[in-house]
C-alpha positions in Angstrom: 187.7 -89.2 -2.9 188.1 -88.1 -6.3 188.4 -84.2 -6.6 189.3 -83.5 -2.9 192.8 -82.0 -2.2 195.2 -84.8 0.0 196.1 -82.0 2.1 192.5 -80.8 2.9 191.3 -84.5 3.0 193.7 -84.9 5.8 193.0 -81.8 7.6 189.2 -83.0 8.0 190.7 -86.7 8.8 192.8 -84.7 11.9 190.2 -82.5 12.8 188.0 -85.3 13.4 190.1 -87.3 15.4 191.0 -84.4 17.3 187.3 -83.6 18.2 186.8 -87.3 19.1 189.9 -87.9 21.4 188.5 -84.0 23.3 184.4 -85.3 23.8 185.4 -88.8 24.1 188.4 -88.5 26.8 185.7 -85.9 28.6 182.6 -88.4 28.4 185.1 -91.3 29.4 186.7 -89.5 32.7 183.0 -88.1 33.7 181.6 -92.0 33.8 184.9 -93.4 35.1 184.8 -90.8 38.3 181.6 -92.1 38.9 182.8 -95.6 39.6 185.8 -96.2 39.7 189.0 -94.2 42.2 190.5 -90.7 40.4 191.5 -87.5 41.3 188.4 -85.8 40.8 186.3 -88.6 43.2 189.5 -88.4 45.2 189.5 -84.6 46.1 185.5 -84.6 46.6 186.1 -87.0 49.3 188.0 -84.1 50.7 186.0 -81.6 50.3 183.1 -83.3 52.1 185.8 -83.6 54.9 187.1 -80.0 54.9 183.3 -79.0 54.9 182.5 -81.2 57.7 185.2 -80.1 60.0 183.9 -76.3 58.9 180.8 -77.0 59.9 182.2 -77.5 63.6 184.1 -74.2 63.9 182.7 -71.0 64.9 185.4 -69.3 62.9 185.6 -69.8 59.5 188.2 -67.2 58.3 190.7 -69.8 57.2 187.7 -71.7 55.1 187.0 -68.1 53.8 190.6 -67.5 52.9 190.6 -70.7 51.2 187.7 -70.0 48.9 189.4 -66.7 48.1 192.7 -68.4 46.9 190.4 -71.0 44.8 189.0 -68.0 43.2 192.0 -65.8 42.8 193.2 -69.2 40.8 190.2 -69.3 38.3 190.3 -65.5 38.0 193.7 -65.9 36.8 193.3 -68.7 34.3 189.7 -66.7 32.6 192.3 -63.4 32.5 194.7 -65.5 30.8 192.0 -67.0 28.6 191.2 -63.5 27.0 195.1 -62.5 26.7 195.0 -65.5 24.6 192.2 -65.1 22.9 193.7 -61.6 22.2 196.7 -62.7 20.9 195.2 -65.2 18.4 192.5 -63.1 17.0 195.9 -60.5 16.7 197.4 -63.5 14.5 194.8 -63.0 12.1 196.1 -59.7 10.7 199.7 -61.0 10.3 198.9 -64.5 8.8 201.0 -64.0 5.8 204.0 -64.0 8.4 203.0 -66.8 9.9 202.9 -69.2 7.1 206.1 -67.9 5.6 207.6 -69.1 8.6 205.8 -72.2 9.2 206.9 -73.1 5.3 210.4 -73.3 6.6 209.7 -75.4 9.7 211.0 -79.1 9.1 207.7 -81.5 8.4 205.4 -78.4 7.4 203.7 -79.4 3.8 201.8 -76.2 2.2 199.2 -74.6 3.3 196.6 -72.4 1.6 195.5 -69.5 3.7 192.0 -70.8 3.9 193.1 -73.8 6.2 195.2 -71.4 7.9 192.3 -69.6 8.8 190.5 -72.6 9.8 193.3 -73.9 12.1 193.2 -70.2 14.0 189.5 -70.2 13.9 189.8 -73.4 15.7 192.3 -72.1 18.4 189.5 -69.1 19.0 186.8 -71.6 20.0 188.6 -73.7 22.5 189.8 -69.8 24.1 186.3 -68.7 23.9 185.0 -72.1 25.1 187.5 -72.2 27.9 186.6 -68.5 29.1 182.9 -69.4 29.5 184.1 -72.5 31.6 186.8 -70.7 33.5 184.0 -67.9 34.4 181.1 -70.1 35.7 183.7 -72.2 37.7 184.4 -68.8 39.5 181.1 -67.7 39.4 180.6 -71.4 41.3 183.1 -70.6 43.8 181.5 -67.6 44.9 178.1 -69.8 45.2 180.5 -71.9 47.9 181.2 -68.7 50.0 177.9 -67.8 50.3 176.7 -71.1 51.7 179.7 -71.2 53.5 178.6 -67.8 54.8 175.1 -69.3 55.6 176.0 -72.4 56.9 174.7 -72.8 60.7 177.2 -71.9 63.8 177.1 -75.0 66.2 178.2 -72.5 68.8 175.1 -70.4 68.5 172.1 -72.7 67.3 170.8 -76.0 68.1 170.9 -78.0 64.8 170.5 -81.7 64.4 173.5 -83.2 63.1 171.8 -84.8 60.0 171.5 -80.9 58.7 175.0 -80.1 59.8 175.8 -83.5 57.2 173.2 -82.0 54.5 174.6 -78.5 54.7 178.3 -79.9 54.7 177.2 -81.8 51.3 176.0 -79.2 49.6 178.5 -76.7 50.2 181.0 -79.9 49.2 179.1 -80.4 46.0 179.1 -77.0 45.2 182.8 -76.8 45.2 183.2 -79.9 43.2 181.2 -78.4 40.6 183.6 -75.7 40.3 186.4 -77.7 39.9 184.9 -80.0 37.4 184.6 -76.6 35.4 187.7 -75.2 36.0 189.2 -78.7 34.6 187.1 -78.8 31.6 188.8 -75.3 31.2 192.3 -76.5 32.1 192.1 -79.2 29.3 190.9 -76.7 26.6 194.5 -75.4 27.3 196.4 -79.1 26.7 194.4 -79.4 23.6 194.8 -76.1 22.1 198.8 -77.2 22.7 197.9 -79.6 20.4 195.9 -77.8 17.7 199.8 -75.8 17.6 201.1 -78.9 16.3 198.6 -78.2 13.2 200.1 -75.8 11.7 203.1 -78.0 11.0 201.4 -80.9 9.7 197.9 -82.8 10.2 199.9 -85.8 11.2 202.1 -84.6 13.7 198.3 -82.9 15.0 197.4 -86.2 15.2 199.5 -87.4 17.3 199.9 -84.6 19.6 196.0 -84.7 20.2 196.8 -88.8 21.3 199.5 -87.2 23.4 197.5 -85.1 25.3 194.7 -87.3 26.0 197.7 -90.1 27.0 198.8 -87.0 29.3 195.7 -86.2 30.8 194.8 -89.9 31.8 197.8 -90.5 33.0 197.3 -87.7 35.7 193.5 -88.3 36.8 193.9 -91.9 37.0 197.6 -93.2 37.4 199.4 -90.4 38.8 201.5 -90.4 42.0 199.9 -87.8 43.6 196.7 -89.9 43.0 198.4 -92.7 45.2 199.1 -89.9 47.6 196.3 -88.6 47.8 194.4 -92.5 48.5 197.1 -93.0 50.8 195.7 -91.0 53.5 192.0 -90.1 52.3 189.2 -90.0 54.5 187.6 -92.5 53.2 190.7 -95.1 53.9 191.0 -93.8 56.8 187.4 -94.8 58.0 188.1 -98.3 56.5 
C-alpha cells in the first residue's frame, strides 16, 4: 500500500503469521489430542493408571514425592519466566546497544527504534503470558496432592470400586490439566526463540516461527518417544 514503509509492512506481514502459526498450532494439537494418538492423550492414559494403582496402596509417599518433583519442575520454569522477563524489560534501557549491534549482524536490514520496541514489547507478553500459565499449572499440581491426600484408603474404608475409579479419574484429570498448562507455557519459550530471529529480519522470523511449529509437531505427534511410549501403554496392553 502506498505510503506504508516495506520494512514496517513486513513486520505486520511477520507478526501476523507468527500469531497464526502460535493459536493455530495450539487450537490444532487441542482437537487432534482429542481424537487422534499424541503424547498428551498418551501420558493421560498414564496418569489414569498411576492413579489407579494409588488408589490401592495404603502408602502413598512415593505418589507424594512424585507430585513434589512435578512441582519443583513448574516452580523452576515460572522462576525462570520472571528472570527472563527481567532481563528483557533490562534490554529496554540499553536498546541503542542492541541495534548497533544487530546493524552489523549479516541479513539485519534497519531498524527504527519504534519497531525495536515493538519486537521487545512482544518478547514481554509471551514472558508475562507464560508466567501466568507456568503459575496456575503449579497451582494445579498442588490441587492433585490434595485429592491425592483425600483420596479413600482401601485398607481402612469400605468403598465400592466404581468410587475408587471416579476418585482415580479426577485426581488423573486434575494432573492432566496441569500439564496441558505447563506445555502451553513450555511453547511460549520455543516461540519467543523465534521472535529472536526478529530482530535480524522479518523473513528469517518467518521462518523460524514455521520452524518451531514443524518442531513442536514433530514431538507430540511423530516422536520416538511417542512410539515408546504406545509401545507399552496401558491401553495396548489391555488390547
Amino acid at each position: 500500500m502506498k505510503g506504508i514503509d516495506p520494512a514496517v509492512a513486513a513486520d505486520v506481514l511477520a507478526l501476523l503469521w507468527f500469531l497464526g502459526c502460535w493459536v493455530g498450532y495450539s487450537r490444532y494439537a487441542k482437537h487432534r489430542s482429542a481424537t487422534e494418538v499424541c503424547l498428551a492423550s498418551v501420558m493421560h492414559m498414564y496418569r489414569r493408571e498411576w492413579m489407579m494403582q494409588m488408589m490401592h496402596r495404603e502408602n502413598r509417599m512415593a505418589d507424594m514425592s512424585a507430585i513434589s518433583t512435578l512441582e519443583r519442575n513448574v516452580s523452576f520454569f515460572a522462576s525462570s519466566a520472571l528472570v527472563i522477563l527481567a532481563g528483557v524489560l533490562t534490554l529496554l534501557g540499553y536498546l541503542d546497544q542492541a541495534i548497533v549491534l544487530f546493524d552489523d549482524l549479516p541479513l539485519a536490514g534497519e531498524q527504527t527504534r519504534l519497531q525495536w520496541e515493538a519486537k521487545v514489547a512482544l518478547l514481554v507478553v509471551i514472558f508475562v503470558y507464560a508466567f501466568f500459565k507456568f503459575t496456575w499449572s503449579l497451582r494445579q499440581v498442588g490441587f492433585a496432592a490434595v485429592l491425592i491426600g483425600a483420596a479413600p484408603n482401601p485398607g481402612t474404608a469400605d468403598v465400592a470400586e466404581e468410587e475408587i475409579r471416579q476418585a482415580a479419574e479426577r485426581v488423573a484429570r486434575v494432573v492432566s490439566m496441569a500439564a496441558h498448562h505447563f506445555n502451553f507455557g513450555l511453547r511460549s519459550y520455543y516461540f519467543a526463540l523465534a521472535v529472536l530471529a526478529w530482530m535480524v529480519s522479518s523473513w528469517l522470523f518467518v521462518a523460524a516461527a514455521a520452524l518451531v511449529v514443524f518442531v513442536l509437531y514433530r514431538r507430540e505427534f511423530h516422536s520416538s518417544a511417542l512410539s515408546t511410549l504406545m509401545s507399552s501403554s496401558p491401553a495396548m496392553r489391555r488390547s
